[in-house]
Residue, then its C-alpha position, 0 to 999 in steps of 0.5 A: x843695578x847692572x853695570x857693563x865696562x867696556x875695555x877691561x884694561x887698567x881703566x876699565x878694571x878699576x871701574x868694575x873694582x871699585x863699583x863692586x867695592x861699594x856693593x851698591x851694584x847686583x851685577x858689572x859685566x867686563x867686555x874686551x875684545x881680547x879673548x878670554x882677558x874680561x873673564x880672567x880679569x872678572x874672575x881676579x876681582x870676584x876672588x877679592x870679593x871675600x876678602x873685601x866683603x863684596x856681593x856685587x857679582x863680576x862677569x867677563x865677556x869676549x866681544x859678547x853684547x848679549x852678556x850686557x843686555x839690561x844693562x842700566x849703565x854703561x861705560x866705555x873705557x875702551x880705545x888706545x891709551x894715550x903715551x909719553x908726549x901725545x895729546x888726547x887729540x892724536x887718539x881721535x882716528x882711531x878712538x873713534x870708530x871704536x867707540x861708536x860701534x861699542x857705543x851702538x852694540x851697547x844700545x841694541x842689548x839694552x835700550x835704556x841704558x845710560x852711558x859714560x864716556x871716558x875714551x879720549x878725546x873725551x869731549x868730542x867722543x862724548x859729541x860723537x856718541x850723541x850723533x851716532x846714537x841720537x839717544x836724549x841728551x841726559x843719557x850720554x856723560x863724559x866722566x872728565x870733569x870729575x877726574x879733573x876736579x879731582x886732580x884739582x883737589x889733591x893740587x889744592x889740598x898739596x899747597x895749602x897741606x890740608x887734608x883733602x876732606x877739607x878742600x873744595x874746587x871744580x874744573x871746567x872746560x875742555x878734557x885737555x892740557x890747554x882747555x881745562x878751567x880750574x875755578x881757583x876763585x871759587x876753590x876753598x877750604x871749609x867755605x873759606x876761599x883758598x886764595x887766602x891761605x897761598x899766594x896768587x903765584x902758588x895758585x896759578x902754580x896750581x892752576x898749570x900742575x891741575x891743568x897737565x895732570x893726566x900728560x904728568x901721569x902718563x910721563x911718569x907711567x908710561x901710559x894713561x892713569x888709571x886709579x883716579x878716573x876708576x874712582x870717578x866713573x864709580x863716583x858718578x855710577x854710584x850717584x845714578x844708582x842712588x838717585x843722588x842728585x850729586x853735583x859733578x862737572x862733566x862733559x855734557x850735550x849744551x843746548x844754549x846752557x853758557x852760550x853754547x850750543x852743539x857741543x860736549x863740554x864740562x859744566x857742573x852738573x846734577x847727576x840721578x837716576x836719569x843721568x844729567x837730571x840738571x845743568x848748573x849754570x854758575x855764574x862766570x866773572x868776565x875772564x872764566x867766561x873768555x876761557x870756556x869760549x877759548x875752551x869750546x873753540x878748541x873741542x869744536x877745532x877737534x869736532x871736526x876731525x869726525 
């Protein structure tokens, strides 16, 4: 399989690292527009390669698609990075046309391709990537439910002081402070609802810390993170290679699935070798379901600042 990042920045170079580190990839192609900052980043990560015990081979390319051409995933990293104190929102008017014209380069070097979005606004980047490229709906993903679910883990895993093997819990809804849903009704532990274990005051405590998690990074880093949603993209990328039929929520293209039409947002959903192989309706309590709604309004709200 041959795997291109686009961005070699923080994101993007954990990607390409922990792609490599799981050896199920022949090739990652790193792309920057930054001359020479893709090759010198590849040639780090290949000098890791011995001492990781890696076969994957890692190449840097300066603005050259032709590099990436067949290219069976791709992923876009690449756009400003969110500081202290924006939201994913005010990244719209520059983000993207970035990412429509990455997103059409990458097409034209490798027609098959299957593309993950991670650039944000997460959502409405994912949206615009359908509407420029008009590629079949289960080839475009956006990454953000996975890292989010993730977030949420590591939140539920800290409150009950279990290990985080032992906890299991999904997010939904939008890639934003305010829109994301986590499933703290569905969250356990070992099958065991977690609910039981804390309280509902330390619950929804959860619920907030999941749901500011990336404006909670960026405040203490000074810019978005990059380790969690390097993992995420390499999670799902590895879930494509395989063939995996792995369930993560991601923003996907809906077309009735929850009510919603015409819109990019997270839903559990079945990843393979063909991308989104199956959305996965689950079933939604009355309250959940009025948070997704609220949720929807507010990625269609940033929609139409395209």
């Amino acid at each position: 399989m041959k795997v291109t990042v686009v961005g070699a920045g923080a994101v993007g170079a954990s990607c390409a690292e922990y792609i490599a580190i799981k050896d199920f990839a022949s090739e990652v192609v790193l792309v920057d527009i930054k001359e020479g900052f893709a090759e010198g980043k590849a040639m780090d990560l290949m000098q890791t390669a011995s001492l990781n015990g890696f076969d994957t081979k890692i190449t840097g390319a300066t603005n050259d698609y032709s590099k990436t051409a067949g290219s069976d995933v791709a992923v876009i990293t690449s756009g400003i990075p969110r500081k202290p104190g924006m939201t994913r929102e005010e990244l719209i008017s520059t983000n993207a046309g970035i990412v429509k014209s990455v997103a059409e380069s990458l097409i034209k070097e490798s027609p098959n391709v299957i593309i993950i979005v991670v650039s944000n606004p997460m959502d409405t980047m994912t949206y615009l990537t359908h509407k420029a490229t008009g590629l079949p709906k289960n080839r475009i993903i956006g990454m953000g439910g996975a890292l989010d679910s993730a977030r949420f883990k590591y939140r539920l895993a800290e409150a009950v002081d279990a290990p985080i093997s032992d906890i299991d819990g999904m997010v939904i809804g939008g890639h934003s402070d305010t829109g994301m849903i986590p499933l703290t009704r569905l969250a356990t532990r070992n099958s065991v609802p977690v609910n039981e274990f804390i309280s509902a005051e330390r619950m929804e405590e959860v619920k907030q810390a999941t749901k500011v998690g990336g404006a909670t990074l960026t405040k203490l880093l000074g810019t978005s993170a990059w380790y969690a949603p390097g993992a995420a993209v390499s999670a799902m990328v590895q879930a494509i290679a395989l063939d995996a039929k792995k369930m993560f929520p991601c923003s996907c293209l809906l077309e009735g699935e929850y009510g919603l039409s015409d819109i990019c947002i997270g839903v559990p959903a079945l990843i393979g070798a063909n991308g989104v192989e199956e959305i996965v309706e689950i079933g939604l309590n009355d309250a959940e379901k009025e948070e997704l709604t609220n949720s929807a309004d507010a990625v269609r709200k940033t929609n139409g600042l395209l």
